[in-house]
C-alpha positions in Angstrom: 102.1 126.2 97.7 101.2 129.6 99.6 100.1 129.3 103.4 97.2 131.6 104.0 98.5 133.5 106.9 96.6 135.9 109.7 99.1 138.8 108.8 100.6 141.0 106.3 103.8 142.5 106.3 102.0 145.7 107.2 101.3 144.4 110.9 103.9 144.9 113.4 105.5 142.3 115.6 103.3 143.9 118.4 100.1 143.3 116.4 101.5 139.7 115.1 101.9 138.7 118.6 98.3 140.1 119.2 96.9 137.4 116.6 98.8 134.7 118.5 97.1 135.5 122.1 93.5 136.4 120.4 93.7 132.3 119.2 94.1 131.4 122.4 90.1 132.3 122.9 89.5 130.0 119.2 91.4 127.2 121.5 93.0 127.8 124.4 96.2 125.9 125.1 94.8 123.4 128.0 92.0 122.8 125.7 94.7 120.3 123.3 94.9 117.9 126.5 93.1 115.0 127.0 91.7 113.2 124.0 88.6 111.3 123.8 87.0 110.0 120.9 83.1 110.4 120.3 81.1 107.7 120.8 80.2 107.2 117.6 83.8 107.5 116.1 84.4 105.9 112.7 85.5 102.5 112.9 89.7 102.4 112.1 90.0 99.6 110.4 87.7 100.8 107.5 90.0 103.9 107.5 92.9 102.3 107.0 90.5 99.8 103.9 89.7 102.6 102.5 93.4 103.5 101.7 93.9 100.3 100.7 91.6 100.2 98.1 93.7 102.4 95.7 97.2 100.4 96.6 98.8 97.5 94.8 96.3 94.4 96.1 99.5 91.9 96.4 101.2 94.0 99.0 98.2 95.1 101.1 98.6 92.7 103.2 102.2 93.1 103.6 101.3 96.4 105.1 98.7 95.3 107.3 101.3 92.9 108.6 104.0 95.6 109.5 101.2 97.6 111.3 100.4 94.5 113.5 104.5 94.1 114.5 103.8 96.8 117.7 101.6 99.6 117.9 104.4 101.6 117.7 104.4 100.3 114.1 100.7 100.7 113.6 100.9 103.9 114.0 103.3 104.9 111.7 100.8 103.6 109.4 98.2 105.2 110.8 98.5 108.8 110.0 94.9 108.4 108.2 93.6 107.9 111.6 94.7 110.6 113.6 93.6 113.2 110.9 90.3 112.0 111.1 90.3 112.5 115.0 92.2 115.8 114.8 89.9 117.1 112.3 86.6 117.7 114.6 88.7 119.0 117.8 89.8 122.5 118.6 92.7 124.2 116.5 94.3 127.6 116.7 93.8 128.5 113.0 97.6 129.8 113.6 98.3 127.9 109.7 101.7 126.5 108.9 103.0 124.1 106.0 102.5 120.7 107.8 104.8 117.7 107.7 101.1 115.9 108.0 102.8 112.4 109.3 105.2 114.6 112.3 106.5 110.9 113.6 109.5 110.7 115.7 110.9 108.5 112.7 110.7 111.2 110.0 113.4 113.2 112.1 116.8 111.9 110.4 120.8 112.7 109.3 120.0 114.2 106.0 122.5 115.6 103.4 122.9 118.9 101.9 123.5 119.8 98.8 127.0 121.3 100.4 127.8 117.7 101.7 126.8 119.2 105.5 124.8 116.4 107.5 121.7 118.1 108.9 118.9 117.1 111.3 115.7 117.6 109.7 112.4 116.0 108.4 112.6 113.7 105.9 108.7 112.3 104.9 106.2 115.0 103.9 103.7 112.4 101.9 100.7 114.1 104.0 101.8 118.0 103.9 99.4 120.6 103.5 99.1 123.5 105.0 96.8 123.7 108.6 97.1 124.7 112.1 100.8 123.5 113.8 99.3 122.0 117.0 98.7 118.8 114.8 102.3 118.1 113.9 103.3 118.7 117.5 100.2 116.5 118.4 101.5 113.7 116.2 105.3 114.2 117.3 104.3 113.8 121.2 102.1 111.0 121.2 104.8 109.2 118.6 107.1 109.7 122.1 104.5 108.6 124.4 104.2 105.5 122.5 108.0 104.7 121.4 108.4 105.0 125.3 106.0 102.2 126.5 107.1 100.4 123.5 110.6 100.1 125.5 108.7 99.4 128.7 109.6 102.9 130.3 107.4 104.0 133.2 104.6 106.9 132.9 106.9 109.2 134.1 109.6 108.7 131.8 107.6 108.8 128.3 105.9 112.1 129.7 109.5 113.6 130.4 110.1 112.8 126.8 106.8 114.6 125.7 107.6 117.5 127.8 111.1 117.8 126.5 110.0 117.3 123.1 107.0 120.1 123.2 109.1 122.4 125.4 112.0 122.3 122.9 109.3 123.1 120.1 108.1 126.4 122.5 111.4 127.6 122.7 112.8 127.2 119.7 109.7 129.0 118.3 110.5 131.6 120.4 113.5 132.0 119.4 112.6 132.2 116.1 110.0 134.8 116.8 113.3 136.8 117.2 114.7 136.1 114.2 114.6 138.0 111.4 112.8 136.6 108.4 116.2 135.6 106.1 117.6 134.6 109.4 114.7 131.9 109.9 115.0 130.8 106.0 118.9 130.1 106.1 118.7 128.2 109.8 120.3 124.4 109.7 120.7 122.3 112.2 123.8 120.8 110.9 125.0 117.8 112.9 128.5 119.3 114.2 126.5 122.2 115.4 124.3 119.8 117.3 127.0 118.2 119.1 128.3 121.6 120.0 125.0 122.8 121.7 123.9 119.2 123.5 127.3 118.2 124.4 126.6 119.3 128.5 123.2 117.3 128.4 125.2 114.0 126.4 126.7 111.3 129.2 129.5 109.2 127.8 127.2 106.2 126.0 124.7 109.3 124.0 128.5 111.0 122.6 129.4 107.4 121.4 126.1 106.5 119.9 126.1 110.3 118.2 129.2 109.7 116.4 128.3 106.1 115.6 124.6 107.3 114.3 127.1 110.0 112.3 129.6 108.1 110.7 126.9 105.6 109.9 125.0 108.4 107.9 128.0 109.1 105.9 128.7 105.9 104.5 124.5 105.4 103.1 125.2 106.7 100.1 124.1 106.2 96.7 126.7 104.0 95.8 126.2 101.7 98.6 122.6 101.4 97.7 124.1 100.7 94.2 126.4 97.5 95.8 123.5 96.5 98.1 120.5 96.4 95.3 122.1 96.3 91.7 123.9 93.1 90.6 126.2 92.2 87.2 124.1 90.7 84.3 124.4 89.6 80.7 123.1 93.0 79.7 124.9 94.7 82.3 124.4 96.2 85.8 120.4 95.3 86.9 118.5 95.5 90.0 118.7 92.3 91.9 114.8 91.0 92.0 113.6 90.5 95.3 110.2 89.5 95.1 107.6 91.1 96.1 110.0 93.2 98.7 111.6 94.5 94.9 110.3 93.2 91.9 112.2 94.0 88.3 110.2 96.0 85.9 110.1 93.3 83.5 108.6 91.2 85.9 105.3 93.2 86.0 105.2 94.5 82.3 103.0 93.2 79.9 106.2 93.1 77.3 109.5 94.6 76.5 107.3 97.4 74.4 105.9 98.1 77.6 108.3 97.9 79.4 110.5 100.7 77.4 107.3 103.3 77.4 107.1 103.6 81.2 111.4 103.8 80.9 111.1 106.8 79.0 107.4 108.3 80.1 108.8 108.2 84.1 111.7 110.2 83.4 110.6 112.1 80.4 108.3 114.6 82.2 110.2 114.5 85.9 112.8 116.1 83.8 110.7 119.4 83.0 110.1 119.9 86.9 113.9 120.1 87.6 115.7 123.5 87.2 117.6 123.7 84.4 120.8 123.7 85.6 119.7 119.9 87.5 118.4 118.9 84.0 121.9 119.6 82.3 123.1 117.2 85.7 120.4 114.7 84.6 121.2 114.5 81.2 125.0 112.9 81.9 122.9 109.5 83.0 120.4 107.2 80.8 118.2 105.1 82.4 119.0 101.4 82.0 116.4 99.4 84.7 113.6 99.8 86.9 111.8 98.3 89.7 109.0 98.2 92.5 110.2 98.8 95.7 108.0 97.9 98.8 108.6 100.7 101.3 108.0 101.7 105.0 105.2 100.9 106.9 102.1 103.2 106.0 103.8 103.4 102.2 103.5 99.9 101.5 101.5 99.2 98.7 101.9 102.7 97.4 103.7 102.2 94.3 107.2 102.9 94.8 109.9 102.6 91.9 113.8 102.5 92.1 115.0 103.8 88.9 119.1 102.4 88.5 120.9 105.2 85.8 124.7 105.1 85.0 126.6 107.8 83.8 130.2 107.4 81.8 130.3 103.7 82.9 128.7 101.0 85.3 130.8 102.6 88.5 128.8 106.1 88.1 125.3 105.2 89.0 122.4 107.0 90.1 119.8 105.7 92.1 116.3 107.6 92.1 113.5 106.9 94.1 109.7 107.7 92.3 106.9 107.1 95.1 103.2 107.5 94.3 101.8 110.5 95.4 97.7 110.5 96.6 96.0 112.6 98.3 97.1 114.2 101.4 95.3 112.5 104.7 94.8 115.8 105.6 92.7 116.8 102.8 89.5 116.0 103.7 90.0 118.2 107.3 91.8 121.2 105.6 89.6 121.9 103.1 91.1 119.8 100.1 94.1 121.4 98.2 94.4 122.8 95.1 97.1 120.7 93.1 95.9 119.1 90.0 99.3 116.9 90.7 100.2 115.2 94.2 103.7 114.9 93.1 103.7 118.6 92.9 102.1 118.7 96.3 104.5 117.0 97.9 107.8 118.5 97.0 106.6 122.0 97.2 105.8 121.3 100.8 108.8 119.9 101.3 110.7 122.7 100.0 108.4 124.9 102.1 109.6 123.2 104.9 112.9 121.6 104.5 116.3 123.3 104.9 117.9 122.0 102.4 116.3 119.7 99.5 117.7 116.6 97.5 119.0 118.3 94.2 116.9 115.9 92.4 113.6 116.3 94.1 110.8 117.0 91.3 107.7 115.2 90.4 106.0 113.3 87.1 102.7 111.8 86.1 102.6 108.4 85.0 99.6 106.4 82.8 100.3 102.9 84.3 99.9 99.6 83.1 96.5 99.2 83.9 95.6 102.4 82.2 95.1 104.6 85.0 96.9 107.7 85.6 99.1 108.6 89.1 101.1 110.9 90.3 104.8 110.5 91.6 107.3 112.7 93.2 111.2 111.6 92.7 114.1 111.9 94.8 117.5 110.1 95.8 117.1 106.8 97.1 119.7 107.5 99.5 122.1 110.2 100.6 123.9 110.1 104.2 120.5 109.2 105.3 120.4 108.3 108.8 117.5 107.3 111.2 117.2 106.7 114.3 116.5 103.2 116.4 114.5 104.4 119.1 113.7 101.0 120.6 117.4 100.7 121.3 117.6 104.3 123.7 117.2 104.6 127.6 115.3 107.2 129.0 118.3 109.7 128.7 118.1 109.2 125.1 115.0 109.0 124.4 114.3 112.6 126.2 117.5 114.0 124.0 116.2 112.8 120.9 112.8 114.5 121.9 114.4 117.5 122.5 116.0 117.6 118.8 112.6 116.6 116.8 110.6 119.2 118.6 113.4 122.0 118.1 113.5 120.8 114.6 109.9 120.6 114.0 109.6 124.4 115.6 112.1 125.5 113.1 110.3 123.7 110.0 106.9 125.5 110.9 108.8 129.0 111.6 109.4 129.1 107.7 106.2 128.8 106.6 104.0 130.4 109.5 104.0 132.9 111.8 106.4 132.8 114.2 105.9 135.6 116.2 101.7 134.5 116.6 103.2 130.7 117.5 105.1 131.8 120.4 103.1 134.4 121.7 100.4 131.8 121.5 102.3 129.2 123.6 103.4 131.8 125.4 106.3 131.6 128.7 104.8 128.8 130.9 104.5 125.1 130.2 100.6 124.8 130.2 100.5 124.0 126.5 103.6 121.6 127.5 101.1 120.0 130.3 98.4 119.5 128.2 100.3 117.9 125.2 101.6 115.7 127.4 97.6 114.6 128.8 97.2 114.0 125.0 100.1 112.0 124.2 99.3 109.8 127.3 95.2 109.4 126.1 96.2 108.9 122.3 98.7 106.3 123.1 95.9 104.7 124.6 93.5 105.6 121.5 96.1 103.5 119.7 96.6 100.7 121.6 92.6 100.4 121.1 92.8 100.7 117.7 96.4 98.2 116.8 93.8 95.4 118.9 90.9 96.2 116.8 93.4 95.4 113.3 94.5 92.4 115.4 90.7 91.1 115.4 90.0 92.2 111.9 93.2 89.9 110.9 92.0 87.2 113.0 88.3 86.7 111.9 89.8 87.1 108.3 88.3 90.5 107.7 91.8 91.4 106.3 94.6 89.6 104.7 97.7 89.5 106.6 101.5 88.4 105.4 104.7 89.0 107.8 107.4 90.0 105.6 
């Protein structure tokens, strides 16, 4: 996936920086402050139908119910949403690879391929490229809202916002720095972290940081395997837990059936794997699949947990194949260009990620009912940790800010133009200012909008199931 970008390698960084303080008359940096929708905005609940027509029926309203838990939880499902209001307002044109659903819950412990625990984004169902001031959009008013979600005062959620976009300023300007190889190779590996925050960490953040830590290490792949897979007659299965996970064989018309999608799901994920990872692959043979309900904005996507063993029941692989549509994004970017979402999806995540699952790739799948879909594949789990930001204090919270919008700086740095980004932003804290005005006025937009699901579930508009 190539970003279009305002430069060439021919401009120098003195003309680069040029670019970045010429979009400043395109949108200057106070303009991103307040939000307020149109009068005659589109009504949210049909957004959020609308996605919901091309999901698995039964677990609609399994969705709709998670959304209605908090509006912190609404809107993490409602990335949909805040496109469609970011799409008529303002932007830089300064074009990075977006994460598309920047939430302060798709920060997380990740692993590396070298067995190093990183801090990075994990969920990039939404990326496409466009301008960065929506990810950072998305990221602050995910703090301004996690904040009066724990019943912290004005004050406090903005000093999280402020932390979080000043931390994405100055890392961008550090990366402006950089050289190019220099910004490609950057991880924020955990120990590093530690290193560099210890002087901001009181006694309580050090112990939760090496509790959150040694936490990450132990969700591995085999613990997954204990937790989800279960001795059988025909050996090791997926334990059914309907409709949260629901055995293959449970949904398929037959056992024919049932051993086409075995073989079609794997068969052409295979081809997008480098050959080296292929030779990996083909030490394991599939032996069960099943339907995994996932996440909050996910659910009802269909997600599959595919359980393969290698020289014996205690070598197991778990892989995770989740339905790939099209990116919430599309429809305000232009579209994109990708005949396969799949693809979409873990291109963009290799755009922006440090380091990538060794068995991310993609596949297309006919499914029972005949219609085609798109999937990417990855590890259903690997040291992944995530935070619990309901349980921080203010402190915390702020800290935590301060990593996502460092980490979020770095992610964009690869696939834009650093040097435009910072001199954009620029030295002061006006662009800090008025991202924290937006946080506060979008946390309000979706409170509005969590009450307005609330009324469509109680006149019975939509279906609703706590779970």
């Amino acid at each position: 996936m190539t970003v279009p970008h305002p430069f060439t390698a021919a401009l120098s960084p003195a003309e680069r920086a040029q670019i970045g303080r010429n979009a400043r008359a395109r949108a200057s940096r106070s303009c991103h402050g307040w939000f307020e929708a149109a009068e005659d905005r589109f009504d949210p609940v049909e957004v959020i139908d609308r996605q919901s027509a091309t999901r698995v029926p039964e677990l609609v309203p399994i969705r709709y119910g998670r959304m209605l838990e908090s509006p912190f939880r609404f809107y993490r499902g409602a990335a949909a949403i805040m496109a469609a209001d970011l799409g008529p307002t303002p932007t830089t044109g300064l074009r990075v690879q977006l994460c598309g659903d920047a939430h302060l819950l798709n920060f997380r412990l990740l692993a590396s391929p070298e067995r190093r625990l990183v801090f990075d984004i994990n969920d990039f169902d939404e990326t496409l490229p466009g301008p960065f001031e929506w990810d950072v959009k998305r990221l602050s008013a995910s703090f301004a809202i996690a904040g009066r979600a724990n019943g912290f005062s004005v004050k406090q959620q903005n000093a999280a916002v402020r932390t979080c976009v000043r931390a994405y300023r100055e890392r961008m300007r550090d990366c402006a720095g950089m050289t190019t190889l220099d910004i490609w190779y950057a991880q924020d590996d955990v120990d590093g972290l530690r290193e560099l925050l210890a002087s901001s960490m009181d006694k309580e953040a050090r112990r939760r940081t090496r509790r959150a830590t040694a936490q990450a290490r132990t969700r591995t792949g085999m613990q997954a395997f204990e937790k989800l897979t279960r001795n059988t007659a025909a050996g090791r299965r997926i334990t059914p837990d309907p409709p949260l996970i629901t055995p293959l064989g449970d949904l398929a018309a037959g056992s024919a059936d049932e051993e086409k999608a075995l073989r079609t799901v794997l068969d052409g994920y295979a081809q997008t794997l480098s050959s080296e990872r292929r030779h990996l692959l083909r030490h394991y043979h599939l032996v069960d699949m099943a339907r995994k309900v996932v996440g909050v904005g996910s659910v009802g996507t269909r997600c599959w947990i595919l359980l393969l063993l290698g020289r014996n029941d205690d070598d197991p692989l778990l892989l995770q194949a989740k339905e790939a549509q099209e990116s919430v994004l599309s429809a305000q970017t232009g579209g994109d260009r990708y005949d396969n979402q799949g693809r979409r999806v873990v291109t963009g995540q290799r755009l922006i990620q440090t380091t990538s699952d060794i068995f991310l790739g993609w596949t297309h799948v006919v499914g029972f009912d005949g219609r085609e879909r798109d999937f990417y594949v990855r590890q259903l789990r690997d040291w992944k940790g995530i935070a619990r930001p309901e349980t921080m204090d203010p402190g915390l919270l702020g800290l935590f800010a301060r990593l996502c919008g460092a980490s979020l700086a770095r992610a964009h740095a690869r696939s834009g133009d650093p040097i435009a980004i910072a001199a954009y932003l620029g030295r002061s804290d006006r662009f800090d200012r008025a991202l924290t005005e937006f946080a506060q006025s979008y946390a309000d937009r979706n409170e509005r909008d969590f009450e307005a699901l609330a009324a469509a579930s109680r006149s019975g508009r939509v279906d609703v199931r706590e779970m």
